[in-house]
C-alpha positions in Angstrom: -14.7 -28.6 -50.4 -11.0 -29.7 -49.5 -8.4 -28.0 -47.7 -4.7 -28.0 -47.8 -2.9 -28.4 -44.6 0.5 -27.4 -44.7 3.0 -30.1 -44.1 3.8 -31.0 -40.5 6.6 -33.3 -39.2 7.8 -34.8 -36.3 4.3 -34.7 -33.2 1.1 -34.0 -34.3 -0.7 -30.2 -34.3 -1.8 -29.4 -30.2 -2.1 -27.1 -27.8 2.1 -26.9 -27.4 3.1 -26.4 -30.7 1.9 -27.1 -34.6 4.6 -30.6 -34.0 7.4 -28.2 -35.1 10.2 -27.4 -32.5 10.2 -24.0 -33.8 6.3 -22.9 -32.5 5.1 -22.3 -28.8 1.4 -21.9 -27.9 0.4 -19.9 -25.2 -3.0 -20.7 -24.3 -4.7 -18.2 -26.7 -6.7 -20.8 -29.1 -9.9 -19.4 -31.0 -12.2 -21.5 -33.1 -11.8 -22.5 -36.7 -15.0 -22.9 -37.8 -15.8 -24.4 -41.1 -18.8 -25.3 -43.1 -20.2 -28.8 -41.7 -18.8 -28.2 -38.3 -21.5 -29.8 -35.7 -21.3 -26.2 -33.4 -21.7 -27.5 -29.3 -20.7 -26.4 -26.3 -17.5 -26.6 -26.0 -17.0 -24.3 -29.4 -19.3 -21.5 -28.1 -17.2 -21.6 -25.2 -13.6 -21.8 -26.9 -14.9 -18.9 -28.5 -15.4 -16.8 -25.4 -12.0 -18.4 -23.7 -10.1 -16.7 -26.8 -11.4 -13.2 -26.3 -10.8 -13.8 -22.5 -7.4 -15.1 -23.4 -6.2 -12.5 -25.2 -7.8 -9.4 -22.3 -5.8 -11.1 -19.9 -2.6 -11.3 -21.9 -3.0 -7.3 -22.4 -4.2 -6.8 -18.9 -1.3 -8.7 -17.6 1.0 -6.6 -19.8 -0.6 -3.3 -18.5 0.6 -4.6 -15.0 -1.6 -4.9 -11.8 -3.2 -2.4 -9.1 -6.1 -0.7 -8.4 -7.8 1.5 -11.1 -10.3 3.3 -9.1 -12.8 2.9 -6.4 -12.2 -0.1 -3.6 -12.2 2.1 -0.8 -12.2 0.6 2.5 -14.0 1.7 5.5 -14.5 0.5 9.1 -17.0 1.1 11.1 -19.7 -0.6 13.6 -17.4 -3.6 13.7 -17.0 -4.9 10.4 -15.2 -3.5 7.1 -17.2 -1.8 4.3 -15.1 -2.3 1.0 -16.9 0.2 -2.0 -17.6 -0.7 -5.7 -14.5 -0.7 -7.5 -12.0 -1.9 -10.5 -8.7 -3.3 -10.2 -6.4 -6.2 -12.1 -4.5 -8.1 -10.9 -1.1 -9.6 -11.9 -2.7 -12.2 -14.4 -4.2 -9.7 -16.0 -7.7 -10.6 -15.0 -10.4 -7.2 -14.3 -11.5 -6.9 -11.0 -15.2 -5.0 -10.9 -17.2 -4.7 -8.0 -20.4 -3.1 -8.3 -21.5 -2.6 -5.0 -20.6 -2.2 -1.4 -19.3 -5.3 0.4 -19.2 -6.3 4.4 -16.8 -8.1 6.1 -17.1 -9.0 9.5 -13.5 -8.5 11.5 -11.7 -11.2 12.8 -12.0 -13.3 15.5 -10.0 -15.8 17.9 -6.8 -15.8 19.4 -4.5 -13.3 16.8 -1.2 -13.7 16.8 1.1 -10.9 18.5 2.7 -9.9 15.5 -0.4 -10.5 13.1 -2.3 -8.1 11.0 -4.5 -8.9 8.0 -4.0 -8.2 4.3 -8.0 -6.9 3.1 -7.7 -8.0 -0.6 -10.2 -8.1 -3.9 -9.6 -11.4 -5.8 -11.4 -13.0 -8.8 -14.7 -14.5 -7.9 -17.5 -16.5 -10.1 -20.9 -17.8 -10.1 -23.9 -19.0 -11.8 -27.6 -18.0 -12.1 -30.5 -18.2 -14.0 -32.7 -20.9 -15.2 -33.0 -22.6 -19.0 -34.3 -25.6 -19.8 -31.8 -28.2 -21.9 -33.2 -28.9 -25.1 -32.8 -31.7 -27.4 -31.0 -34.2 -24.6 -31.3 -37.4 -25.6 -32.7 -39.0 -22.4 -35.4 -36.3 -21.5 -38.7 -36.3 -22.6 -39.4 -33.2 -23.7 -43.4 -33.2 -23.2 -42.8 -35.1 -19.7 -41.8 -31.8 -17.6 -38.9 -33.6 -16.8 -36.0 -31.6 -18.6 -33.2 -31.3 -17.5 -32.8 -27.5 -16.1 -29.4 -25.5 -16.4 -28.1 -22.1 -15.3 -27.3 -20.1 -18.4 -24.9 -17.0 -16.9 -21.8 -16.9 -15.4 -20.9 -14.1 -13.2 -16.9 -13.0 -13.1 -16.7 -11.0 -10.0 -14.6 -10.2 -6.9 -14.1 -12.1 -3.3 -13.1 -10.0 -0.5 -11.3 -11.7 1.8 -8.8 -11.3 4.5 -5.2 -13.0 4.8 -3.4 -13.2 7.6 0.5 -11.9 7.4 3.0 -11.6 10.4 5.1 -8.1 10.7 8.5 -8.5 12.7 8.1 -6.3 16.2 4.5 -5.1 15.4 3.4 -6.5 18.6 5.8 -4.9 20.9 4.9 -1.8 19.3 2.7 0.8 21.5 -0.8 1.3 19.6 -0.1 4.7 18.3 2.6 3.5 16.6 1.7 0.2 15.3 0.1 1.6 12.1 3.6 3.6 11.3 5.6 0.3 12.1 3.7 -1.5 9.7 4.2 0.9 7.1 7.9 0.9 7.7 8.4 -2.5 7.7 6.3 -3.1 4.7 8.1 -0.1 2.4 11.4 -1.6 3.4 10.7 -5.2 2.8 8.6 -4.2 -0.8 11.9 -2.4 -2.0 14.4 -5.7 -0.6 12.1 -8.0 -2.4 13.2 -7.9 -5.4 17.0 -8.1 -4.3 18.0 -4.4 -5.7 21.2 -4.2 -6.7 22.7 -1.1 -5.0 21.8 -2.4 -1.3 22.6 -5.7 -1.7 26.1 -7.4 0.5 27.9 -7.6 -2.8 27.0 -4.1 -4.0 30.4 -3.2 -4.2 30.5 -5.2 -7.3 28.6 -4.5 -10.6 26.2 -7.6 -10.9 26.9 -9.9 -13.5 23.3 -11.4 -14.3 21.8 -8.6 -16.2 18.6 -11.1 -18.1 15.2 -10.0 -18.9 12.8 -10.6 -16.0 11.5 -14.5 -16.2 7.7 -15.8 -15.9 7.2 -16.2 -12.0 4.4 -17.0 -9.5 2.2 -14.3 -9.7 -0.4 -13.6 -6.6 -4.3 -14.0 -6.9 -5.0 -11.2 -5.4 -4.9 -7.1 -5.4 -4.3 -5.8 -1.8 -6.9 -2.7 -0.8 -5.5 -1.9 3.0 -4.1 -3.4 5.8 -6.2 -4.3 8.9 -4.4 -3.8 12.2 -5.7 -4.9 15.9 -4.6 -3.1 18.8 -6.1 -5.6 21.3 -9.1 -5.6 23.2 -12.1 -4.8 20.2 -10.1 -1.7 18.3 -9.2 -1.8 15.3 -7.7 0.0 12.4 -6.8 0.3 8.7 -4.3 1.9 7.3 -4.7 1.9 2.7 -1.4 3.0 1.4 0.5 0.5 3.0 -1.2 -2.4 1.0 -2.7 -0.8 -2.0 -0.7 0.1 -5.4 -2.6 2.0 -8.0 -1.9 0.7 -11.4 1.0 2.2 -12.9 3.9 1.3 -14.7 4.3 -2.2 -16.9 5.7 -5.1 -15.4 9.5 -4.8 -17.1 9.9 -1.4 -16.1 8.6 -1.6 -12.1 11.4 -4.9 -12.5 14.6 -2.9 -13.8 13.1 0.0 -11.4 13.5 -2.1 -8.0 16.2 -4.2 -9.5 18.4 -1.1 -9.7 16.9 0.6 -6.3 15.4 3.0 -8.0 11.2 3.7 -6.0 8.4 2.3 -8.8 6.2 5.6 -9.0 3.1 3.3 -7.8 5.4 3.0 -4.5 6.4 6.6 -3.9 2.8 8.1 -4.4 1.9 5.4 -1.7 4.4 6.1 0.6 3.7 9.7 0.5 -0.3 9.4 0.8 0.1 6.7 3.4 2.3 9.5 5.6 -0.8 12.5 4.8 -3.4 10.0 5.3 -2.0 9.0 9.2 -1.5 12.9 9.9 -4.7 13.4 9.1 -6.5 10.7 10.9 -4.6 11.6 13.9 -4.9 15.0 14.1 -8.7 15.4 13.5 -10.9 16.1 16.2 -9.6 14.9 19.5 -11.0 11.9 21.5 -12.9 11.8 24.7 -12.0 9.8 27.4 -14.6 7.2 26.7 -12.4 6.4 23.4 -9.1 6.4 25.4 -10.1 3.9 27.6 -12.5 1.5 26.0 -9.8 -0.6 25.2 -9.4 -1.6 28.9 -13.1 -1.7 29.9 -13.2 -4.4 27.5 -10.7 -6.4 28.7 -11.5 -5.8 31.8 -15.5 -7.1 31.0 -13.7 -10.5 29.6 -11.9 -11.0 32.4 -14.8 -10.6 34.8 -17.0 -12.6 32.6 -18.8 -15.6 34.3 -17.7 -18.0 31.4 -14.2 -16.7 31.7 -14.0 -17.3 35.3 -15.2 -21.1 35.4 -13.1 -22.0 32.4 -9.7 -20.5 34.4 -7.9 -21.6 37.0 -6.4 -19.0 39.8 -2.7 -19.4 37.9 -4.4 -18.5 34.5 -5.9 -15.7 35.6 -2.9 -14.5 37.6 -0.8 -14.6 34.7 -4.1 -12.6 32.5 -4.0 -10.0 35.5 -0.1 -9.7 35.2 -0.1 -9.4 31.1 -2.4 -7.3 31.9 -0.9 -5.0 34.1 2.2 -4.9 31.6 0.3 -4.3 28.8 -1.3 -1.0 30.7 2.1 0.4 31.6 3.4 -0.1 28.0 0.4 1.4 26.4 -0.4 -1.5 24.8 -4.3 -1.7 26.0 -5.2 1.8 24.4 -6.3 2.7 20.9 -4.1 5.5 19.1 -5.9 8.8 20.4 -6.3 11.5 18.4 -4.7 14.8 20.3 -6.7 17.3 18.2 -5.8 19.7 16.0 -2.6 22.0 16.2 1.4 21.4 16.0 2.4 17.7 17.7 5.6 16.6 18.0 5.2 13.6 14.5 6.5 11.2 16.9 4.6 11.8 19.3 1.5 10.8 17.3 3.0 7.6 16.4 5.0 8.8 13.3 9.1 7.9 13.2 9.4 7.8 9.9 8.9 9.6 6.4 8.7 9.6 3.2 11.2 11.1 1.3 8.9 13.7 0.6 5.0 14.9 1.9 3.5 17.7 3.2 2.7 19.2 6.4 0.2 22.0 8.0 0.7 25.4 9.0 -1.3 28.2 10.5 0.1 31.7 11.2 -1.4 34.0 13.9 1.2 37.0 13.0 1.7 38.0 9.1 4.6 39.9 10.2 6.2 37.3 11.8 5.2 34.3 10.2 8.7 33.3 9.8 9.7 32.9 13.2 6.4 30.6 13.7 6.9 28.6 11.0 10.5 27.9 12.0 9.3 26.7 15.4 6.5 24.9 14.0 8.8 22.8 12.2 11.1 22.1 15.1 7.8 21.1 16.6 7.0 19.0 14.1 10.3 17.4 13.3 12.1 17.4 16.7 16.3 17.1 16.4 16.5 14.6 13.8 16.6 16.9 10.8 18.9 19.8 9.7 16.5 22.0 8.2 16.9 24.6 5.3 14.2 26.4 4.5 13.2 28.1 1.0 11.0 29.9 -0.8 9.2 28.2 -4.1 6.0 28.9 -6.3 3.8 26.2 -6.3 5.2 24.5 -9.3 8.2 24.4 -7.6 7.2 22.0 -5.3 5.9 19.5 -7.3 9.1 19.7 -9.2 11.0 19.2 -6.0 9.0 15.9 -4.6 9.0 14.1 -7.6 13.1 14.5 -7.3 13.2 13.3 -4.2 11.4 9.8 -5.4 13.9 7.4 -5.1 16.2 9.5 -1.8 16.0 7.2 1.5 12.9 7.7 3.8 13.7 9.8 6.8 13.6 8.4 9.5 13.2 10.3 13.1 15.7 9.1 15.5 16.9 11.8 17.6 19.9 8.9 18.8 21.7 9.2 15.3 24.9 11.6 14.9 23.9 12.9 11.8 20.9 15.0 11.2 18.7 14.2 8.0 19.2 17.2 5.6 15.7 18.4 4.5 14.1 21.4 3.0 11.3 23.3 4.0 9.4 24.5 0.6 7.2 27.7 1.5 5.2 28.6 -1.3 5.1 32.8 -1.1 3.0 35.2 -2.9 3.5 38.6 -4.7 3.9 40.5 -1.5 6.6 37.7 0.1 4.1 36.5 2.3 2.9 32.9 2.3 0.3 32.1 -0.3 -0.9 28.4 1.2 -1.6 27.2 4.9 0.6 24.4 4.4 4.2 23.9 3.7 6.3 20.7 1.7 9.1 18.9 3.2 11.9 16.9 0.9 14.9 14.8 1.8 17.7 16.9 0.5 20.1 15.3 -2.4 23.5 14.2 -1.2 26.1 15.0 -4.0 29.3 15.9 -3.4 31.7 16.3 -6.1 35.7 16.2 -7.1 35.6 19.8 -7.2 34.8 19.7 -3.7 37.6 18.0 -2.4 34.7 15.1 -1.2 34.4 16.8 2.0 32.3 14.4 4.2 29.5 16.5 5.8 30.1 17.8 9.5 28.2 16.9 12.4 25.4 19.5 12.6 23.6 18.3 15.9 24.6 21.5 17.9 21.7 23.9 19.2 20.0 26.3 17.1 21.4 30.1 16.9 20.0 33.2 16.0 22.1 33.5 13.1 20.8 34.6 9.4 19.0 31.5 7.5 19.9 31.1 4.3 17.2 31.2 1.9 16.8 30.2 -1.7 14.8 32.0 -4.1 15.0 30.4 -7.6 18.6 30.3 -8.3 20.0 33.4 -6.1 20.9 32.5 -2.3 19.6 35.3 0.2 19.8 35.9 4.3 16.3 35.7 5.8 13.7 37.9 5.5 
């Protein structure tokens, strides 16, 4: 049997092209079998490569993150990190099939250190099978060559070490926030969005398809943050990204400032998922102050003592000292449930959008509570408005407020963040959930409005009407 090859000129067929200038390869190569062909190997092999090749050419298209599971746990000093599947930016599946432990850290950590907990690709070999037919075995000897016969794709976990500007300096209770901050506001800069950039004031002139870059190893699962001393704590919606949109479109998205959908759900579950660890059953003094009775063990540790000199353990006694009166020696406490002040439980920033608790001891004057809740809540950084939605509404409302500015706050700015409070009422005008949303309030003001710039409203509250909007009618309050 013949075959015709078509003509080729210029290099010889390979991996890089068929020797035309015209043709590109792109690592996806199957086997062309053919009657005669001595099968080894390395064909068997080329075989699997192909259908691997072309899953991670699709999974890389679908874009990276975590499809389900991977949950991350700490307890009795070491991380737990559940069965799970992911991809990651190459394209390649992630499954875990089992619980995994990871013991925490140890050594000197750096001040302004915390730890990435990632999944990445992982593989091994097992079994047993004899090699048959090797020229240099006997195979009646008992001396054949043995091989393993499987080959196990799996996942790593493993921690990486990453610095976060001023997380030290931070007091415990508000390290995890800080982190979260920093991290949202360096994820949307990364990618150099237009809008925010020095020279925003000028359209950009480079308007090209995304390129072929660097892509990381790894998926990220949760961040892993030391407050000192032997507590710890992990906070998942800083670092993880469920997968979502394709590559080109999360590109154009943070190219043009616009929030990846991935981003805002995290930014919103990271906020509800802090609130609620913080505000669930209260700690006792044991937890408030085992930070210190650990540091104070090391210090009066016989080891410790003969390996310091009097100066070194002045200077530990001072740091010390500093640390106590800046908080820094204390893990975040949990103040039990009820209406805290956000920053006060280590929160100073928000997402655009989220949700927030609410209990009401008087039906008939649920109003008045919820108003003071709020202020509670909130403190003087916000200019509230407060309305009245269905349920549907809501969800309507925080997906437009998706790519607004976090709110950040800071009681020391002149202007007040605008926000509305969403209350979802029943038939009978009374409130049909125990909880109530909160959204950053669009800023649009048009021609027809002469462009007014918006007053300073940080002046005391008054007893006057609030305005209050039911569908598309504005009334006075209830």
């Amino acid at each position: 049997m013949t075959t015709t090859e078509p003509p080729v000129t210029g290099m010889a067929p390979g991996p890089g092209s068929d020797g035309r200038p015209d043709t590109a390869g792109g690592g996806i190569e199957r086997l062309h079998a053919f009657d005669g062909l001595f099968l080894r190997a390395e064909h068997l092999n080329r075989i699997q490569d192909h259908t691997e090749a072309h899953a991670r050419a699709l999974g890389e298209a679908g874009g990276p993150g975590v499809v389900e599971g991977f949950t991350v746990v700490l307890e009795d000093d070491a991380l737990h990190v559940g069965a799970g599947l992911a991809v990651t930016a190459d394209g390649i599946a992630l499954r875990s099939g089992r619980m995994v432990r990871l013991p925490l850290p140890t050594g000197a950590f750096r001040e302004d250190g915390f730890w990435w907990v990632e999944a990445a690709p992982a593989a091994w070999q097992y079994g047993e099978a004899p090699v048959q037919g090797a020229y240099c075995d006997d195979p009646c000897s008992g001396t054949a060559t043995v091989r393993r016969p499987y080959e196990v794709e799996g996942v790593r976990i493993r921690l990486v070490e990453a610095l976060a500007e001023g997380l030290g300096g931070q007091q415990a209770k508000h390290r995890r926030n800080h982190l979260a901050n920093w991290w949202f506001r360096a994820e949307r800069l990364a990618a150099d969005p237009w809008p925010y950039r020095s020279d925003a004031l000028d359209l950009p002139r480079d308007w090209e398809p995304p390129g072929v870059a660097g892509k990381p190893a790894g998926v990220r699962l949760a961040a892993l943050i030391t407050h000192g001393d032997g507590t710890w704590d992990t906070d998942t919606w800083t670092a993880r990204r469920d997968r979502g949109a394709p590559p080109p479109e999360r590109h154009w998205q943070l190219r043009l400032g616009m929030r990846p959908w991935d981003v805002f759900m995290a930014q919103i579950l990271q906020f509800q998922a802090q609130l609620a660890d913080v505000t669930g059953e209260p700690d006792g003094p044991g937890g408030e102050l085992g930070p210190l009775v650990h540091t104070l063990l090391r210090l009066g540790d016989q080891d410790y003592l003969k390996k310091h000199t009097k100066v070194e353990m002045g200077q530990d006694l001072t740091d010390l000292a500093e640390g106590v009166r800046a908080g820094r020696y204390g893990a975040p406490t949990r103040p039990g449930r009820g209406v805290h002040a956000l920053r006060d439980l280590g929160i100073g920033e928000l997402p655009p959008a989220g949700y927030l608790p609410v209990e009401y001891r008087d039906p008939t004057e649920w109003y008045e509570e919820l108003r003071q809740r709020m202020s509670t809540y909130l403190g003087d950084a916000v200019e509230l408005r407060y309305c009245a939605v269905t349920a549907a509404d809501v969800a309507r409302a925080v997906e437009e407020a998706r790519h607004r500015d976090r709110i950040r706050l800071d009681e020391r700015a002149r202007l007040r963040v605008p926000v509305d409070i969403l209350v979802p009422l029943g038939p009978q005008e009374q409130p049909a959930t125990r909880w109530v949303a909160f959204v950053r309030r669009e800023q649009r003001r048009c021609a027809e409005e002469r462009w007014q710039p918006r007053p300073d409203t940080r002046q005391p509250d008054t007893d006057e009407p609030v305005d209050v909007a039911l569908g598309d009618a504005s009334v006075t309050e209830w």
